[in-house]
Backbone as a printed PyTorch tensor [residue, N CA C, xyz], in Angstrom:
tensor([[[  0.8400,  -1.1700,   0.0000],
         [  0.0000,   0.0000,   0.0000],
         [  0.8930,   1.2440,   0.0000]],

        [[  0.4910,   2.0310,  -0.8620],
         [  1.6660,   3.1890,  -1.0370],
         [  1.0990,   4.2510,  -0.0770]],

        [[  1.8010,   5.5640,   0.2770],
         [  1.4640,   6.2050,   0.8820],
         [  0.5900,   7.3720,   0.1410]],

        [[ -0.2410,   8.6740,   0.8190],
         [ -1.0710,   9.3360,   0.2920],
         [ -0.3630,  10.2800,  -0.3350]],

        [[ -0.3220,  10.4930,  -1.1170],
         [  0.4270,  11.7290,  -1.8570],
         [  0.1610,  13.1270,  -0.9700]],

        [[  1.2950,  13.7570,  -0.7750],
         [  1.2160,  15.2130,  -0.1290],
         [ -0.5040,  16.0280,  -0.2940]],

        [[ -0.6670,  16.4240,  -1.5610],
         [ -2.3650,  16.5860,  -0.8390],
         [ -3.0440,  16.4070,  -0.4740]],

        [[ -3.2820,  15.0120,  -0.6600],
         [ -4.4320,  14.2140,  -0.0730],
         [ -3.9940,  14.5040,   1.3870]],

        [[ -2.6970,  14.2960,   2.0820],
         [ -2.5350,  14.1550,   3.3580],
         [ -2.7440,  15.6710,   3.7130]],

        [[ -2.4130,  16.6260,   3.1670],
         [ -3.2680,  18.1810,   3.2670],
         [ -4.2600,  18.6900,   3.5330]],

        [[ -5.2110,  17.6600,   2.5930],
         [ -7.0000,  18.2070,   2.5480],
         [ -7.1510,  17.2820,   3.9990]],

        [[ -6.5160,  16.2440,   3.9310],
         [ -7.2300,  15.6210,   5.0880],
         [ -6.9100,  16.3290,   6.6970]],

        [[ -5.9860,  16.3930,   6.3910],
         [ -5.4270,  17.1260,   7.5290],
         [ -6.2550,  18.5410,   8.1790]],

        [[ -6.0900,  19.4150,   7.0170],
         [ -7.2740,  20.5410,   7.1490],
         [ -8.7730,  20.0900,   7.5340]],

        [[ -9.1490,  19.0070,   6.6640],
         [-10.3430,  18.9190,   6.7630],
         [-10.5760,  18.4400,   8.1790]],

        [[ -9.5780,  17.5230,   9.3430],
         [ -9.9530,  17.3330,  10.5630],
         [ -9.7010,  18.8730,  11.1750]],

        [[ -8.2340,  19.4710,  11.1010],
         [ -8.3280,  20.7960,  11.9560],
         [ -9.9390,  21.7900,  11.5930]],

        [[-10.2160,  21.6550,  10.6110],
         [-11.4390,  22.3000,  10.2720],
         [-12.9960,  21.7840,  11.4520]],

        [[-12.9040,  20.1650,  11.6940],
         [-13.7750,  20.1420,  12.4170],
         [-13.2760,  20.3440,  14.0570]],

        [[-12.0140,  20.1480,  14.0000],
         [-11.9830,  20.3580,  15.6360],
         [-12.1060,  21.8900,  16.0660]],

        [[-11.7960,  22.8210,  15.1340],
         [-12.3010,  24.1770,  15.5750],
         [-13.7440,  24.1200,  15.4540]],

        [[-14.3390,  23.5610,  14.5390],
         [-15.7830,  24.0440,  14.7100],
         [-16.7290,  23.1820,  16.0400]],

        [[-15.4920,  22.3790,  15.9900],
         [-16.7920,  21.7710,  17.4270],
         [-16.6850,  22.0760,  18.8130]],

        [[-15.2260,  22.7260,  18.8550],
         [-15.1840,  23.9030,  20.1380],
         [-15.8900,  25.1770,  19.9320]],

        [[-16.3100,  25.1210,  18.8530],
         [-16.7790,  26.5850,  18.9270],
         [-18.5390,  25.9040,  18.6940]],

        [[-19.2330,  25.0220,  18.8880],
         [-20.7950,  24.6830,  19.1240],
         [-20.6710,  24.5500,  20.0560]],

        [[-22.7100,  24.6000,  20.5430],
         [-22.7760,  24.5950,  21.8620],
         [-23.3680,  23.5830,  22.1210]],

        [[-22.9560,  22.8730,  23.3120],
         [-23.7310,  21.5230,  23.8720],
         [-25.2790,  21.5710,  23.3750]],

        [[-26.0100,  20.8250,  23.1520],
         [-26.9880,  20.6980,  23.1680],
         [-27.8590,  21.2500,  24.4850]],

        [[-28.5840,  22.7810,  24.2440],
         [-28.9470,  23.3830,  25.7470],
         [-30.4500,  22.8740,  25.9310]],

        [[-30.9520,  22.8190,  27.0460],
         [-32.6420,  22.7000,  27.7780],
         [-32.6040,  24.1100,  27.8000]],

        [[-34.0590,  24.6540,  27.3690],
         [-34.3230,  25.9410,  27.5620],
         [-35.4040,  26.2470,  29.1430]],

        [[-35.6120,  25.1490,  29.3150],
         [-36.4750,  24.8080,  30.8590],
         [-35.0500,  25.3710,  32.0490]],

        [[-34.4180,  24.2490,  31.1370],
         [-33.1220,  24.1740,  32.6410],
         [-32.4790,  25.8770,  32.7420]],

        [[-31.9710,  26.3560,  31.3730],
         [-31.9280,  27.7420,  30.8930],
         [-32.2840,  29.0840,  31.8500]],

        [[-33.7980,  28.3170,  31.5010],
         [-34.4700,  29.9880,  32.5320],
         [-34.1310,  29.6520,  34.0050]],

        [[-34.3920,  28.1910,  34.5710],
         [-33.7490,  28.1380,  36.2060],
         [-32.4530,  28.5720,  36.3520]],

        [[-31.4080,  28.6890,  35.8770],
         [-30.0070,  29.1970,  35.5390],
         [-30.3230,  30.5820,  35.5060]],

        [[-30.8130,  31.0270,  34.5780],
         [-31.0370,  32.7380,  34.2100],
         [-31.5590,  33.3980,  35.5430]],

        [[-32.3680,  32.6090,  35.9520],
         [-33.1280,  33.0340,  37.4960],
         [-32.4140,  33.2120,  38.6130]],

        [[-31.6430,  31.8280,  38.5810],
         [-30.7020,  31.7740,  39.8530],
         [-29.2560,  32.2230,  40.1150]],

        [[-28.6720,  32.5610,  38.8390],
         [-27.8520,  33.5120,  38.8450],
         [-27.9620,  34.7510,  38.6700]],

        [[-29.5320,  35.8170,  39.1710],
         [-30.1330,  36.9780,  39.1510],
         [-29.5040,  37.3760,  37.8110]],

        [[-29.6970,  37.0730,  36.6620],
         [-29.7900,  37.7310,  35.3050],
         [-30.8420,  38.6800,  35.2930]],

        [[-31.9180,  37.8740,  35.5400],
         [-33.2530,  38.6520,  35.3400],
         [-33.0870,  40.3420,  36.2560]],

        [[-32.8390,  40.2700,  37.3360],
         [-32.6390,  41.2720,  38.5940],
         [-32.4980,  42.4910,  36.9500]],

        [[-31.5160,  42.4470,  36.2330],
         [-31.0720,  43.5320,  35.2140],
         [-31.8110,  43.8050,  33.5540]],

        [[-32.0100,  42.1260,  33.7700],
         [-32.3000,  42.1310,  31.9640],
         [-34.1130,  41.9440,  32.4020]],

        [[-34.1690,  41.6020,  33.0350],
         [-35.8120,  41.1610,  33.3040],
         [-36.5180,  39.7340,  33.4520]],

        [[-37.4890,  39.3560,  33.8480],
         [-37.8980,  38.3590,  33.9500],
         [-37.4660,  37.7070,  32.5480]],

        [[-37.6070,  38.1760,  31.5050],
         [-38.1940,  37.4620,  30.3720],
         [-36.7620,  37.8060,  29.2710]],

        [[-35.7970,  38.8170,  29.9470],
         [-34.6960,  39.0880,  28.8680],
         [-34.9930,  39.9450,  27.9640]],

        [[-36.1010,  40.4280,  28.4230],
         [-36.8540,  41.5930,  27.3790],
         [-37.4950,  43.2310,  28.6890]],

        [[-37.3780,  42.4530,  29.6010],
         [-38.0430,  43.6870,  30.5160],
         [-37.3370,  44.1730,  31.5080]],

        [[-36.5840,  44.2230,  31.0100],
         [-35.5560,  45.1390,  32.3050],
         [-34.9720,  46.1260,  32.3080]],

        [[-34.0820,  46.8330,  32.6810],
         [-33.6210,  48.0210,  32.4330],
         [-31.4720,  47.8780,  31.6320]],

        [[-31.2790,  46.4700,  31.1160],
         [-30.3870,  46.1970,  31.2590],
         [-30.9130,  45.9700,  29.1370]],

        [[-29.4750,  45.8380,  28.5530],
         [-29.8230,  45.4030,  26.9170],
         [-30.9510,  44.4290,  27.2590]],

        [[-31.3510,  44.0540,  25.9540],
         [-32.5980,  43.2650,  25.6860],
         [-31.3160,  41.6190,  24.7790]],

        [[-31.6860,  40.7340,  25.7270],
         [-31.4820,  39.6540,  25.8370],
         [-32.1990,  38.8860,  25.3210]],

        [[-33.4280,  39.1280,  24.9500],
         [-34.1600,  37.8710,  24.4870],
         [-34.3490,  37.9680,  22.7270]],

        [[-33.9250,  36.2310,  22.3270],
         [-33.9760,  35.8070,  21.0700],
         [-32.8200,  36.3860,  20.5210]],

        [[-32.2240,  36.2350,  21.7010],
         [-30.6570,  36.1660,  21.4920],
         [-29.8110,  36.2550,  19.7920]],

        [[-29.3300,  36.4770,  19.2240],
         [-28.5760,  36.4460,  17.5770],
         [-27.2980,  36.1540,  17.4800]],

        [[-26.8560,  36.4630,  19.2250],
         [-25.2090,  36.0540,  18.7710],
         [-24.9300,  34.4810,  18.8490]],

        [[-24.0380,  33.7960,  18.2760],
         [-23.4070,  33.2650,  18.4960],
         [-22.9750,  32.2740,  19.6350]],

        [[-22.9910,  31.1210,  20.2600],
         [-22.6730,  30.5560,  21.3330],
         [-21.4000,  30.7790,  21.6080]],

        [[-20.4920,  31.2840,  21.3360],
         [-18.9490,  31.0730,  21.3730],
         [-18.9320,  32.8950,  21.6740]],

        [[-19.4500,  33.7130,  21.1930],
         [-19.7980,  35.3440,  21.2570],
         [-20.1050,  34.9740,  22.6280]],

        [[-21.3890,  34.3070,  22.8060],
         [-22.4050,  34.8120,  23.8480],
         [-21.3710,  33.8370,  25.5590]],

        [[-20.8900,  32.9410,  25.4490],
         [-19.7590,  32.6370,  26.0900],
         [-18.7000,  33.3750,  26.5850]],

        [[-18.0640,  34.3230,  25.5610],
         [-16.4580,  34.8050,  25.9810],
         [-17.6840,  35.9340,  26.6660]],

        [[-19.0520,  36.6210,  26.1360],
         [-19.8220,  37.7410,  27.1280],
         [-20.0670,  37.5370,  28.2710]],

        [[-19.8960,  36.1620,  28.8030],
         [-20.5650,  36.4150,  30.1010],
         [-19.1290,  35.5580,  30.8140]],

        [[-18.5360,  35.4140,  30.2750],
         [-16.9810,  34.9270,  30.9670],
         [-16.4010,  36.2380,  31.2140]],

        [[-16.3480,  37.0230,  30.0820],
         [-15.3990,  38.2500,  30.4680],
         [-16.5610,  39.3690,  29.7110]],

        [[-16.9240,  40.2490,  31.0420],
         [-17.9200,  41.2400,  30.1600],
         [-17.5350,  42.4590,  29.5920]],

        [[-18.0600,  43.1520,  28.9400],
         [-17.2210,  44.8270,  29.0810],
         [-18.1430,  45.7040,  29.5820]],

        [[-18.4870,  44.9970,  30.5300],
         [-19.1090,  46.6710,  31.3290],
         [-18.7280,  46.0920,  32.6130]],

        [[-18.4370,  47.1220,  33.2900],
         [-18.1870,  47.0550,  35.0140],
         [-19.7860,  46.9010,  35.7460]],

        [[-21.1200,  46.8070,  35.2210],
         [-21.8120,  46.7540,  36.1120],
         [-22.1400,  45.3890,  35.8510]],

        [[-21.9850,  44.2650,  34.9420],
         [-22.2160,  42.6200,  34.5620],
         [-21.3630,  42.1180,  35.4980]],

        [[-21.7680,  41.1290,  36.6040],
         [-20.4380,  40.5050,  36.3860],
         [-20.4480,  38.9820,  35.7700]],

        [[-18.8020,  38.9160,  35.5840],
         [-18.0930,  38.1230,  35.1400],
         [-18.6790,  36.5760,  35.7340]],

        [[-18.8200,  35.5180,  34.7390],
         [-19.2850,  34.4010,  34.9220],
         [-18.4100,  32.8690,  35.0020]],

        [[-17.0140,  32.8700,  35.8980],
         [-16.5520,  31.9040,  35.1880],
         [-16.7450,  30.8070,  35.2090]],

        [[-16.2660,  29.6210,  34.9300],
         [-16.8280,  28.0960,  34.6090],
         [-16.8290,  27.2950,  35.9520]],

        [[-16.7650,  28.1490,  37.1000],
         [-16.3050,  27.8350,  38.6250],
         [-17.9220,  27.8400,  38.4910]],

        [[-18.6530,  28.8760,  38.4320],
         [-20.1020,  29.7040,  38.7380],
         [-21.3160,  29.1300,  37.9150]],

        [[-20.4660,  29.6530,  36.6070],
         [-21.4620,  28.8270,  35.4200],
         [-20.8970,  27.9210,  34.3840]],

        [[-20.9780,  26.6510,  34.4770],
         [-20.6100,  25.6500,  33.5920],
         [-21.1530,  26.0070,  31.7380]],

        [[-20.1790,  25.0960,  31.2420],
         [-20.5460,  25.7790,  29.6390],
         [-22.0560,  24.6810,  29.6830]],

        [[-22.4170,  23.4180,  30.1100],
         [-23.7820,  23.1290,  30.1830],
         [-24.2500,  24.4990,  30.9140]],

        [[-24.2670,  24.6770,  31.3820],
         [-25.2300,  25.8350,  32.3320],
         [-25.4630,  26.7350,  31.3100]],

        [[-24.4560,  27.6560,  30.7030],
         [-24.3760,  28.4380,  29.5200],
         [-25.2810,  28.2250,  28.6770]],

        [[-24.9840,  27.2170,  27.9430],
         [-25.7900,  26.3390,  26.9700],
         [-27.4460,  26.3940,  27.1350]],

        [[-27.6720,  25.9780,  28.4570],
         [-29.0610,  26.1550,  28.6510],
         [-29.3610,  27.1170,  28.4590]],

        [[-28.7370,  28.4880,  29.6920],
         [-29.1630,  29.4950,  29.3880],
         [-29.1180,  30.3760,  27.8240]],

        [[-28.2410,  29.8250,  27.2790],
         [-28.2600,  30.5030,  25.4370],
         [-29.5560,  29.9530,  25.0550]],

        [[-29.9430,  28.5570,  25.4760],
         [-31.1090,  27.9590,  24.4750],
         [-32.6870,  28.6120,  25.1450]],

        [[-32.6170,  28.9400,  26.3130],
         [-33.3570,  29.6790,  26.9460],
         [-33.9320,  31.1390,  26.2590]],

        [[-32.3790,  31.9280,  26.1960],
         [-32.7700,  33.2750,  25.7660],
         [-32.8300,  33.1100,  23.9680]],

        [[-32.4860,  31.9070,  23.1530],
         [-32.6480,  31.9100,  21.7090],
         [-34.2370,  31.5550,  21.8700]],

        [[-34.9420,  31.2400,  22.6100],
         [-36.3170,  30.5350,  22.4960],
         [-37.3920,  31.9750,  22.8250]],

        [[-36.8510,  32.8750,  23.6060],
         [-37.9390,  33.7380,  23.9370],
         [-38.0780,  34.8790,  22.8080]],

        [[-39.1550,  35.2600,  22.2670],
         [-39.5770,  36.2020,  21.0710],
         [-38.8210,  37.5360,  21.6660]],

        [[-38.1600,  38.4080,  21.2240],
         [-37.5630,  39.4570,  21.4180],
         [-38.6950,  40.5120,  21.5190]],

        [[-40.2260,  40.2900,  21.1550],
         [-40.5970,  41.2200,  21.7140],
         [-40.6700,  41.9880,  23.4370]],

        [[-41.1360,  43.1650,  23.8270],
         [-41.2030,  43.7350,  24.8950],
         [-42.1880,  43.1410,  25.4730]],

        [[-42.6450,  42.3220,  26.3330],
         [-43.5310,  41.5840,  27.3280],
         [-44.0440,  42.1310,  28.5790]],

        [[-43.9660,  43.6230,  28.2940],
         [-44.1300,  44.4230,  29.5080],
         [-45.8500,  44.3050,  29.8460]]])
């Protein structure tokens, strides 16, 4: 059996580094049930609102970013009044829920 000729061992090569970045960068499969108990119990709501839509904090609900965006946001925030979430506090399952939580609620105002 001869060996793969230099491209083939190229594309293949790329083609695994290609999936191992993309599967650090998806998000576990989240519960949007488990989500809102997370969102609750780590007083999210206290800022963004019950619903991620009614609070006095951005509007959170039906979320658009990204799981890997919405991750490095609540690991490291840029505002001094969020705080910081790390994987001690909130697990990337925990995350996960809560992303599938706030992707599920209609972005309208629920006031």
């Amino acid at each position: 059996m001869s060996p793969l000729p230099l491209s083939s061992r190229g594309t293949i090569g790329f083609f695994f580094l290609f999936l191992i970045f993309f599967a650090g960068c998806s998000a576990p499969p989240g519960n949007p049930a488990d989500g809102k108990r997370w969102f609750l119990m780590n007083n999210c709501s206290s800022c963004h609102g019950p619903h991620g839509n009614d609070g006095r904090a951005v509007n959170i609900a039906g979320l658009e970013m990204g799981f890997g965006s919405f991750l490095r946001k609540i690991r490291k925030t840029d505002t001094q009044i969020m705080p910081s979430f790390p994987e001690t506090k909130v697990s990337k399952q925990d995350a996960a829920d809560i992303y599938a939580y706030l992707r599920s609620i209609t972005p309208e105002i629920t006031r």
